[in-house]
N, CA, C and O atoms as a Maestro MAE file, in Angstrom:
{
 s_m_m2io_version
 :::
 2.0.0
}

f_m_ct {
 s_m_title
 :::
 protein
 m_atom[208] {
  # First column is atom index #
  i_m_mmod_type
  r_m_x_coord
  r_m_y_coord
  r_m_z_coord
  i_m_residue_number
  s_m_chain_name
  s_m_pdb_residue_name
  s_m_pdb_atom_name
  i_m_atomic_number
  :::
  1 25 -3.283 7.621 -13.548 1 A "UNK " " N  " 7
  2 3 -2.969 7.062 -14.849 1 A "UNK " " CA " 6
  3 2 -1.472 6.811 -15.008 1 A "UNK " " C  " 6
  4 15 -1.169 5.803 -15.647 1 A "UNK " " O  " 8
  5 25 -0.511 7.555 -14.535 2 A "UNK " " N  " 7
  6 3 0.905 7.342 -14.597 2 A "UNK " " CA " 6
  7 2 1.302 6.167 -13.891 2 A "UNK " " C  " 6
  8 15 2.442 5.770 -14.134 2 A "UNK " " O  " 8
  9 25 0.554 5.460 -12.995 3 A "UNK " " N  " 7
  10 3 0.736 4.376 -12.646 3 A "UNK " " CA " 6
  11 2 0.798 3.122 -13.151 3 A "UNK " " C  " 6
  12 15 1.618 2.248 -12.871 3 A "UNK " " O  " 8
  13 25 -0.407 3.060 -14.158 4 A "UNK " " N  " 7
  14 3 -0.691 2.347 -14.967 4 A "UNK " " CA " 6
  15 2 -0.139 2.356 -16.650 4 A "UNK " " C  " 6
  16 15 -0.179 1.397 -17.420 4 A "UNK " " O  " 8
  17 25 0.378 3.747 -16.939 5 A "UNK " " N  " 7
  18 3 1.284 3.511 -17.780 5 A "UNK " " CA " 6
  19 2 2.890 3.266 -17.296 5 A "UNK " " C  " 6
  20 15 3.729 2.774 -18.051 5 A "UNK " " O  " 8
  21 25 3.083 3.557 -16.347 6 A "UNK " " N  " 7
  22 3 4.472 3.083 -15.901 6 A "UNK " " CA " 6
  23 2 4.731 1.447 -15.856 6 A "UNK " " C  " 6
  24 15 5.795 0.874 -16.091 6 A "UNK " " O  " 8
  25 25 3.817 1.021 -15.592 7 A "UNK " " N  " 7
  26 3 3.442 -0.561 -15.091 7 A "UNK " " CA " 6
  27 2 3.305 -1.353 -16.786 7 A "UNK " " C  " 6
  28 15 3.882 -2.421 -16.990 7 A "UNK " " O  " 8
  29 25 2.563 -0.733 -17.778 8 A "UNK " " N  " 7
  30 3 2.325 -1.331 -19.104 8 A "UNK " " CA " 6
  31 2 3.801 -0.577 -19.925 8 A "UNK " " C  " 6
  32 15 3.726 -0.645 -21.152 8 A "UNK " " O  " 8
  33 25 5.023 0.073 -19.407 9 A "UNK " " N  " 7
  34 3 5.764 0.310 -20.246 9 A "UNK " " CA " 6
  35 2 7.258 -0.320 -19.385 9 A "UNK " " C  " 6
  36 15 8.413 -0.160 -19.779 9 A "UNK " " O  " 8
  37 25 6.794 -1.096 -18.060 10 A "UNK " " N  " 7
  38 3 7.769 -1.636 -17.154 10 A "UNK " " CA " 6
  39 2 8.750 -2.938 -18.127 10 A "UNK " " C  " 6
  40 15 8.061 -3.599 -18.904 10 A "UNK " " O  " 8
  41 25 9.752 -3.158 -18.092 11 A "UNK " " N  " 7
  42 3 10.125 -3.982 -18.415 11 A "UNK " " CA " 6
  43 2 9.812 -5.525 -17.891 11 A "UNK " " C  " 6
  44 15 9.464 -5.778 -16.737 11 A "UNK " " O  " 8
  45 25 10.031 -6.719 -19.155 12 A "UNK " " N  " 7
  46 3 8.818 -8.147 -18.357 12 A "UNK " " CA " 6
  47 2 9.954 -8.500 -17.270 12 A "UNK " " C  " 6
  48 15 9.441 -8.863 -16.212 12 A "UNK " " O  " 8
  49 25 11.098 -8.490 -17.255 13 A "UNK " " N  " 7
  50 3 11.842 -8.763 -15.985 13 A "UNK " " CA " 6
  51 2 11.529 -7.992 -14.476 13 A "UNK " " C  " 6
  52 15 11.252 -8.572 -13.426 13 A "UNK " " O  " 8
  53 25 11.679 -6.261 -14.726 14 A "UNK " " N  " 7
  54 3 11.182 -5.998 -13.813 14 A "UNK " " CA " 6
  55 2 9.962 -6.338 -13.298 14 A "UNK " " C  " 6
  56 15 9.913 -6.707 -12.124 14 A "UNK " " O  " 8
  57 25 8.586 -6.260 -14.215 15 A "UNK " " N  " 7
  58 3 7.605 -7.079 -13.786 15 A "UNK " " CA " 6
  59 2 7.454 -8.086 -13.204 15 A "UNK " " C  " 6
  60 15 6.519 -7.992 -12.408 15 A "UNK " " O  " 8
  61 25 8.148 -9.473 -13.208 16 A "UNK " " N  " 7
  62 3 8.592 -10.476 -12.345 16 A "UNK " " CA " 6
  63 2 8.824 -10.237 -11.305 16 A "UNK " " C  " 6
  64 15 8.077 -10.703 -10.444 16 A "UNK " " O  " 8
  65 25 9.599 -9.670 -11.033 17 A "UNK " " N  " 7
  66 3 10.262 -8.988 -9.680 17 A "UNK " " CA " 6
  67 2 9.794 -8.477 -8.933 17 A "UNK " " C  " 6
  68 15 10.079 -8.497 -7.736 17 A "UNK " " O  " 8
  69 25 8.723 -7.726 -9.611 18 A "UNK " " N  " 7
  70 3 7.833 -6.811 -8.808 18 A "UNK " " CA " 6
  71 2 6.627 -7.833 -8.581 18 A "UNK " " C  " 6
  72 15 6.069 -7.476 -7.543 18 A "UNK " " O  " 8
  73 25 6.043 -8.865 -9.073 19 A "UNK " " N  " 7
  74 3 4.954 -9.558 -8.955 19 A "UNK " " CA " 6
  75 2 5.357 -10.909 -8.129 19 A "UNK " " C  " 6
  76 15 4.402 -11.328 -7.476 19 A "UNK " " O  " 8
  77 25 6.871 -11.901 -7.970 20 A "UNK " " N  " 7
  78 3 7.432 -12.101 -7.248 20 A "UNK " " CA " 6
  79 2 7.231 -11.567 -5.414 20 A "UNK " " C  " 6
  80 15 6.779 -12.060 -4.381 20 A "UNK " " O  " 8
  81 25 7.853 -10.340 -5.831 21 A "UNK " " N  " 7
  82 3 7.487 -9.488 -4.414 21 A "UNK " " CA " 6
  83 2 6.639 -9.606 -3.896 21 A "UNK " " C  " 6
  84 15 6.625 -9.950 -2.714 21 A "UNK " " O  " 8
  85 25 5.559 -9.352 -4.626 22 A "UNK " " N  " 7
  86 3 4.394 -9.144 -4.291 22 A "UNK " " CA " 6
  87 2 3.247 -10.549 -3.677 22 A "UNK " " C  " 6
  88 15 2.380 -10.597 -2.805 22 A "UNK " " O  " 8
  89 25 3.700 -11.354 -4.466 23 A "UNK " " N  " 7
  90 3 3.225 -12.628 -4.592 23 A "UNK " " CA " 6
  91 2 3.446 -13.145 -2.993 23 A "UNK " " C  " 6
  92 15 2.524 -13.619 -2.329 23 A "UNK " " O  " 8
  93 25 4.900 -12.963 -2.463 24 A "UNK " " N  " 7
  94 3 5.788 -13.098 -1.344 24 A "UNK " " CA " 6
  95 2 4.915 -12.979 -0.215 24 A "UNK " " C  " 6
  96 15 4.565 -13.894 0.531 24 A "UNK " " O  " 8
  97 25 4.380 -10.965 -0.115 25 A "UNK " " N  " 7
  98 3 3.949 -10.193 0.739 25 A "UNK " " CA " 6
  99 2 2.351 -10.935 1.443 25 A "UNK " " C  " 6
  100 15 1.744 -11.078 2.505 25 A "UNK " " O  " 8
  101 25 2.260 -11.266 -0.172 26 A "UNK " " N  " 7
  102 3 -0.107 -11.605 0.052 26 A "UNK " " CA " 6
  103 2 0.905 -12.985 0.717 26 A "UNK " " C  " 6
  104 15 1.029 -12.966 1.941 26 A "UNK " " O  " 8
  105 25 1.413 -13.823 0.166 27 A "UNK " " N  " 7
  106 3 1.517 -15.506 0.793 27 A "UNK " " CA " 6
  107 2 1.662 -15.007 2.420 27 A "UNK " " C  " 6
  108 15 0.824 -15.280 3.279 27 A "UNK " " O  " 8
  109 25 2.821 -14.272 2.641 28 A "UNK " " N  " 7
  110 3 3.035 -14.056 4.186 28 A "UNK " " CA " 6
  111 2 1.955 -13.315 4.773 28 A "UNK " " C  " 6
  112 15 1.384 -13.970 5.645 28 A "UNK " " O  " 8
  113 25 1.647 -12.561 4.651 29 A "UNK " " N  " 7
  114 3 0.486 -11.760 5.700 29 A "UNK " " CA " 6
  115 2 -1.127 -11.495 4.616 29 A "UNK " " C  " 6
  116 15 -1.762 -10.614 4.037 29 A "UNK " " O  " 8
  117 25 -1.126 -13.360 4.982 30 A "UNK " " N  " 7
  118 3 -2.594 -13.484 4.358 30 A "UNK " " CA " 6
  119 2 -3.447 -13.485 5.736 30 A "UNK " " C  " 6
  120 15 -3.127 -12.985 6.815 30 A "UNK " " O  " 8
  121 25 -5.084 -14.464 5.254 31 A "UNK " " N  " 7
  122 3 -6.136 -13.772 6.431 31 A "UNK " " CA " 6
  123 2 -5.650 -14.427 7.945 31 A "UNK " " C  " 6
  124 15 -5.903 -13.820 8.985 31 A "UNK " " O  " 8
  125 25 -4.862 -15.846 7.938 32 A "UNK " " N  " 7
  126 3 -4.674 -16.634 9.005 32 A "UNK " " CA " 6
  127 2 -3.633 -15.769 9.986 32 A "UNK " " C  " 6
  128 15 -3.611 -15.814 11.216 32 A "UNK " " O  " 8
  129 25 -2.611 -14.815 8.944 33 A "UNK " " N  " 7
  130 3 -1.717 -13.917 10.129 33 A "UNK " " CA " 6
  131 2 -2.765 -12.510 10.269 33 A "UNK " " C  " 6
  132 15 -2.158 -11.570 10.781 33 A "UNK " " O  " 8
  133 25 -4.070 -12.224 9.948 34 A "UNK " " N  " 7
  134 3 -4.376 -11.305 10.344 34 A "UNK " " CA " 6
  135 2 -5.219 -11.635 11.446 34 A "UNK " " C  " 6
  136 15 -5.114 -11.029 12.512 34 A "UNK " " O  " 8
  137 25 -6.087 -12.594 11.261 35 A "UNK " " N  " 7
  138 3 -6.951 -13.563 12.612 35 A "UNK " " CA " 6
  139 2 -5.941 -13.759 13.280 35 A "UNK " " C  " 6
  140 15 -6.492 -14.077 14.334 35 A "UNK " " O  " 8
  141 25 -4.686 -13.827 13.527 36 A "UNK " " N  " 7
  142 3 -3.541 -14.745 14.828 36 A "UNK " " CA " 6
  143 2 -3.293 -12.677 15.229 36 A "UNK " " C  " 6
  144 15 -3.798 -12.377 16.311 36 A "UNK " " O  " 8
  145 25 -2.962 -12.081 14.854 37 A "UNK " " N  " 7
  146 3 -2.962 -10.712 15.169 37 A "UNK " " CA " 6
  147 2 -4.042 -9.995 15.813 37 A "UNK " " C  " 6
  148 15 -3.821 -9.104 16.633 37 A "UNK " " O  " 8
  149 25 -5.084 -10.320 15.503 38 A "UNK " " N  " 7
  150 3 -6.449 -9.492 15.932 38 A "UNK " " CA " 6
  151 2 -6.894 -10.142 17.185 38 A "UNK " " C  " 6
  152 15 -7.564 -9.512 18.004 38 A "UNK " " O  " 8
  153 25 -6.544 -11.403 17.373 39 A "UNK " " N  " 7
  154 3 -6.779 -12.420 18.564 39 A "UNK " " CA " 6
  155 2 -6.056 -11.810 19.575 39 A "UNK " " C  " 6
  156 15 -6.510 -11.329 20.613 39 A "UNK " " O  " 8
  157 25 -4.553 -11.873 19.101 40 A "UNK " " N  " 7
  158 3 -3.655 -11.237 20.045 40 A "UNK " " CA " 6
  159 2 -3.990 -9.837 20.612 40 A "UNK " " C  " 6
  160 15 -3.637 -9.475 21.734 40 A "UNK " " O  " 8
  161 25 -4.812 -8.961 19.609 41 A "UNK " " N  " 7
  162 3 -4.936 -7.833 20.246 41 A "UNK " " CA " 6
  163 2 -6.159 -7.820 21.195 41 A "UNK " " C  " 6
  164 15 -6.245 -7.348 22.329 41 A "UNK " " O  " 8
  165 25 -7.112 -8.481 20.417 42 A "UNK " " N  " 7
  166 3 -8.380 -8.724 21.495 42 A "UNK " " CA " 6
  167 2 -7.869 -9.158 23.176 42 A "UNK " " C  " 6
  168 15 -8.328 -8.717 24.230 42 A "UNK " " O  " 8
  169 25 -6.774 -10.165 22.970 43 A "UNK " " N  " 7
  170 3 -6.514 -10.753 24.800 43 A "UNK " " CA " 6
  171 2 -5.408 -9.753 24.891 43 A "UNK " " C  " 6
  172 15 -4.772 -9.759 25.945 43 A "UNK " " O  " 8
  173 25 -5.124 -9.033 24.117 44 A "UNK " " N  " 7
  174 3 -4.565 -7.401 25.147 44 A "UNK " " CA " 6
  175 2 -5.452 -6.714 25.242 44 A "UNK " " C  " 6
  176 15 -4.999 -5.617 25.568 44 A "UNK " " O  " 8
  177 25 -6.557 -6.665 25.151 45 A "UNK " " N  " 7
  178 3 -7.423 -5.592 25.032 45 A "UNK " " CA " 6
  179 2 -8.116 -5.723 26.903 45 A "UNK " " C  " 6
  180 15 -8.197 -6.923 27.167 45 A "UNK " " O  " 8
  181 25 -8.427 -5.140 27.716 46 A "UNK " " N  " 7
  182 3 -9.064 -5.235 28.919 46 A "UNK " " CA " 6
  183 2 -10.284 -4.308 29.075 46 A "UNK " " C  " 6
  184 15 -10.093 -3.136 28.751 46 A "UNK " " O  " 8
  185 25 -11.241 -4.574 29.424 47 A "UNK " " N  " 7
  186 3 -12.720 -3.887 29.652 47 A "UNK " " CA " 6
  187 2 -12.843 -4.093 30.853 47 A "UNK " " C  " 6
  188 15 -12.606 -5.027 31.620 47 A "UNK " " O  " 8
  189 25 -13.484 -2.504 30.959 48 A "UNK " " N  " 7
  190 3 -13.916 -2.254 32.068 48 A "UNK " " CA " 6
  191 2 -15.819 -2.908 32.706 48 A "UNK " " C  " 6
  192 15 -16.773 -2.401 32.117 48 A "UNK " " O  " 8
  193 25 -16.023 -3.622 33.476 49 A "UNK " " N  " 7
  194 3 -17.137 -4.281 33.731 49 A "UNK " " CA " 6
  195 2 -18.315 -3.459 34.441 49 A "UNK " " C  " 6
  196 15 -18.195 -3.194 35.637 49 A "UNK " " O  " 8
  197 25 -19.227 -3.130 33.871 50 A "UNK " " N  " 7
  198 3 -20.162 -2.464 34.694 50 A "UNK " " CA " 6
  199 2 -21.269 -3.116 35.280 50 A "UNK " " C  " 6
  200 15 -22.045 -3.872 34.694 50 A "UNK " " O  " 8
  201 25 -21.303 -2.761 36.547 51 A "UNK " " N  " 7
  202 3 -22.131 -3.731 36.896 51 A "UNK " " CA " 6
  203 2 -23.533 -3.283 36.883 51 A "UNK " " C  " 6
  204 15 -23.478 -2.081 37.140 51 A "UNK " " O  " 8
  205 25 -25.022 -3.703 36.681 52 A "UNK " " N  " 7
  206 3 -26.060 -3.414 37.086 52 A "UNK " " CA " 6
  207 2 -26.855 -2.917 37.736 52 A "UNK " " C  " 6
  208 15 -28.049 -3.135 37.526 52 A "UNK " " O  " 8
  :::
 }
 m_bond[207] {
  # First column is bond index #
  i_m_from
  i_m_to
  i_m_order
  :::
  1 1 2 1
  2 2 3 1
  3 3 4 2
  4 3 5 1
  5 5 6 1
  6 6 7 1
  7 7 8 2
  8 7 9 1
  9 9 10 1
  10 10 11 1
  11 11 12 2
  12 11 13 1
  13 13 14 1
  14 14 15 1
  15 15 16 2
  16 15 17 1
  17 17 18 1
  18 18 19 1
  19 19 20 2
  20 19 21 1
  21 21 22 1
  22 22 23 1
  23 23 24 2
  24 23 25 1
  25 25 26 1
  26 26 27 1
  27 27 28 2
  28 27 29 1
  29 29 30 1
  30 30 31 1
  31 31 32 2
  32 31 33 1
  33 33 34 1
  34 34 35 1
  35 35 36 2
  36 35 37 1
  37 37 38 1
  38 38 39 1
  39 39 40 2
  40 39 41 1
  41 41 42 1
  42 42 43 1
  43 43 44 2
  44 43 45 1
  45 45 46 1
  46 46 47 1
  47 47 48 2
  48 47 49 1
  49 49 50 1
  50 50 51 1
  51 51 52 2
  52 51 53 1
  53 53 54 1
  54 54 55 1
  55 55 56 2
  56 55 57 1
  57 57 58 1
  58 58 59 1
  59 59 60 2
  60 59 61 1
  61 61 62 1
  62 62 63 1
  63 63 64 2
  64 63 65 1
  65 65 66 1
  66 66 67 1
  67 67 68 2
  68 67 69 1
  69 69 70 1
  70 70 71 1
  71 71 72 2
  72 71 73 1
  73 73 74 1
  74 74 75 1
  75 75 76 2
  76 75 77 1
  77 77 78 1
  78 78 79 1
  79 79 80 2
  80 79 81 1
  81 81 82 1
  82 82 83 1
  83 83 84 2
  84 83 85 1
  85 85 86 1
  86 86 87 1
  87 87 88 2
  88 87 89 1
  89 89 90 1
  90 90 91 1
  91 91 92 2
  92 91 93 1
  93 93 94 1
  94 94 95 1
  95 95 96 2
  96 95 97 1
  97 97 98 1
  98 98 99 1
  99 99 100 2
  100 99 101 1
  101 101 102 1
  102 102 103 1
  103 103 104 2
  104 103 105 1
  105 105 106 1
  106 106 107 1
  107 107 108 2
  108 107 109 1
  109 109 110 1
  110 110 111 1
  111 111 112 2
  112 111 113 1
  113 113 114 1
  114 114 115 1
  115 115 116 2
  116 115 117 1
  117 117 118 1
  118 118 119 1
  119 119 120 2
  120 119 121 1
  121 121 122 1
  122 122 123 1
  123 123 124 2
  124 123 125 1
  125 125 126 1
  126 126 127 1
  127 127 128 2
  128 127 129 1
  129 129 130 1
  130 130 131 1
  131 131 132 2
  132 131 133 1
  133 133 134 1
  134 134 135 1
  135 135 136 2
  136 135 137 1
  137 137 138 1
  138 138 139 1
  139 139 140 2
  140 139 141 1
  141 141 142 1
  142 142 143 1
  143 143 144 2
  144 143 145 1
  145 145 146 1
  146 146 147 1
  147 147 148 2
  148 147 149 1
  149 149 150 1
  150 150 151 1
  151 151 152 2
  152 151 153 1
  153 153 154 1
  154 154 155 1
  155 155 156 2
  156 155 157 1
  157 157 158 1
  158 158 159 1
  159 159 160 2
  160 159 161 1
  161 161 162 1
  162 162 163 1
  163 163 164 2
  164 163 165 1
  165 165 166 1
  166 166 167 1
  167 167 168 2
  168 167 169 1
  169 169 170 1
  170 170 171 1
  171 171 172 2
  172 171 173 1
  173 173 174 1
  174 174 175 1
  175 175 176 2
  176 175 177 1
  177 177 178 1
  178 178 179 1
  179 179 180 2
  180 179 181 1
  181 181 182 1
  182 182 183 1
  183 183 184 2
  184 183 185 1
  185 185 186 1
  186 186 187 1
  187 187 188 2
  188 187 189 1
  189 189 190 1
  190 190 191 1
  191 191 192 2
  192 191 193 1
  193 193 194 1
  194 194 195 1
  195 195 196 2
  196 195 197 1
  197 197 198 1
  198 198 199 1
  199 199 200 2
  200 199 201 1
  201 201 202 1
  202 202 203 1
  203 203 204 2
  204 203 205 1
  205 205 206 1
  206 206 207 1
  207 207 208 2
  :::
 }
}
């Protein structure tokens, strides 16, 4: 709850700033940099092949 009253007693400038920020963070590491990351880790990833 102190979160949420800290946030409804924040000043509207700081609020900007903080939603700004934030706004920043989701634009840059939305789903297309998490698919280009998970790709990358998959072709680092190496398995071992068992055969039959």
């Amino acid at each position: 709850m102190f979160c949420i009253e800290q946030a409804l007693e924040m000043p509207m400038e700081e609020q900007k700033q903080k939603m700004t920020k934030m706004y920043e963070t989701v634009w840059k590491y939305d789903v297309r940099c998490w698919a280009y990351h998970m790709f990358e880790l998959f072709q680092n990833t190496t398995h071992d092949v068992v055969s039959e």
